[in-house]
C-alpha positions, 0 to 999 in steps of 0.5 A: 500500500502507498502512504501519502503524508497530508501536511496542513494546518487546516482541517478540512483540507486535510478531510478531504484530502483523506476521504479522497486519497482513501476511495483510491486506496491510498494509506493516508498519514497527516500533520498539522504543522511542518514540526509534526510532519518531520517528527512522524516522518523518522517513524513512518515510511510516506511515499509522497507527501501534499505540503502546505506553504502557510503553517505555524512551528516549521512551514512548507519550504522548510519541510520541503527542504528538510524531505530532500535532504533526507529521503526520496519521495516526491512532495506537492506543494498545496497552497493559495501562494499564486505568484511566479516567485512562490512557485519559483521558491517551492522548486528551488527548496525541492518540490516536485509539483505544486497545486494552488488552492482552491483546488480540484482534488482529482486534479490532484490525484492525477499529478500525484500519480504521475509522480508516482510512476516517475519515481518509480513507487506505484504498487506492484500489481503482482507480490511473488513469495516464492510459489505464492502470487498475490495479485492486486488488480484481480484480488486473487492469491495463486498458491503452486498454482491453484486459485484463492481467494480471500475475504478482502481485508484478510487480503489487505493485510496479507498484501500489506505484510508481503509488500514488506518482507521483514518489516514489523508492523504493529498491531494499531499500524496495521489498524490504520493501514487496512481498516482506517483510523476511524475503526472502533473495534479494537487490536484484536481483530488484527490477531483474528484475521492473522491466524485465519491467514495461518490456517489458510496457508499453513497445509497450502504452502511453505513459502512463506510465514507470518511471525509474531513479534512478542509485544510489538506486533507481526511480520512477513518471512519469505522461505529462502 
């Protein structure tokens, strides 16, 4: 799954941009402030981040500066900032696009996917662990060659884990990630889904298995 990074200091930009970014099935994280974005930034891994100029603690240039001196992911400047010179600053400190507001969220979309194909970090349609292939356009598991096909969040997390090899995702992670941030239900649904998977797998194949990390969460191993 593809994280995208909101950063803006107004609200209802960032509900819409989160209620937009989720119909397409994007993972969304956001930020209120340029402080907050950096500080979740060394915790979490973004794909893209939409950036706002105009924000209190640490603003949109400085942020922006600060992402392309430490990672690889192409940013979007939103913001009312019309003027050629704005616009001339938001690409010298290292945007990659830049969007004034008001603005139409599908437009939106469809920059941030053409970033996205030009860095190269557009979800592979197909996971390969070994004999097992997880196909995300059709939502189909092949396993040695026989058809399964999973409940939908059950396939969520699987893509999620396998997407991952080796990364440890915690339990409210992987909440966030599959069921939204507006889930009510609690941790345990991750426990009840995972050993569904287990069951499913465990007499269907070796290519893989999915470890519990005591008292953080669960991970993906590929069988060597």
């Amino acid at each position: 799954m593809i994280n995208i990074l909101i950063v803006d200091d107004d609200t209802h930009i960032r509900e819409l941009l989160k209620h937009t970014l989720r119909v397409e099935g994007y993972a969304v994280f956001e930020a209120e402030d340029g402080k907050e974005a950096s500080s979740l930034l060394k915790k979490q891994q973004i794909h893209l981040a939409v950036v706002d100029v105009m924000m209190p603690h640490m603003d949109g240039w400085q942020l922006c500066e600060e992402i392309r001196n430490d990672f690889d992911f192409p940013v979007i400047m939103l913001t009312a900032k019309d003027q050629l010179a704005d616009k001339e600053k938001g690409f010298s400190v290292g945007t990659d696009d830049y969007l004034t507001k008001p603005f139409e969220p599908k437009e939106l979309l469809f920059r941030m996917k053409a970033l996205l194909r030009r860095y190269q970090i557009v979800n592979a349609e197909k996971i390969t662990l070994n004999g097992t292939i997880i196909d995300r356009r059709s939502y189909e598991v092949h396993c040695n060659g026989k058809l399964l096909m999973l409940p939908m969040k059950e396939f969520e997390l699987l893509a999620q884990l396998a997407s991952y090899p080796d990364r440890i995702f915690s339990r409210e992670e992987l909440i966030q990630l599959i069921w939204g941030a507006d889930f009510e239900g609690d941790d345990r649904t991750v426990d009840v889904h995972i050993k569904r998977l287990r069951e499913r797998f465990s007499t269907r194949t070796d290519d893989f298995s999915i470890k519990t990390v005591r008292g953080v969460g669960y991970k993906l191993e590929v069988t060597k």
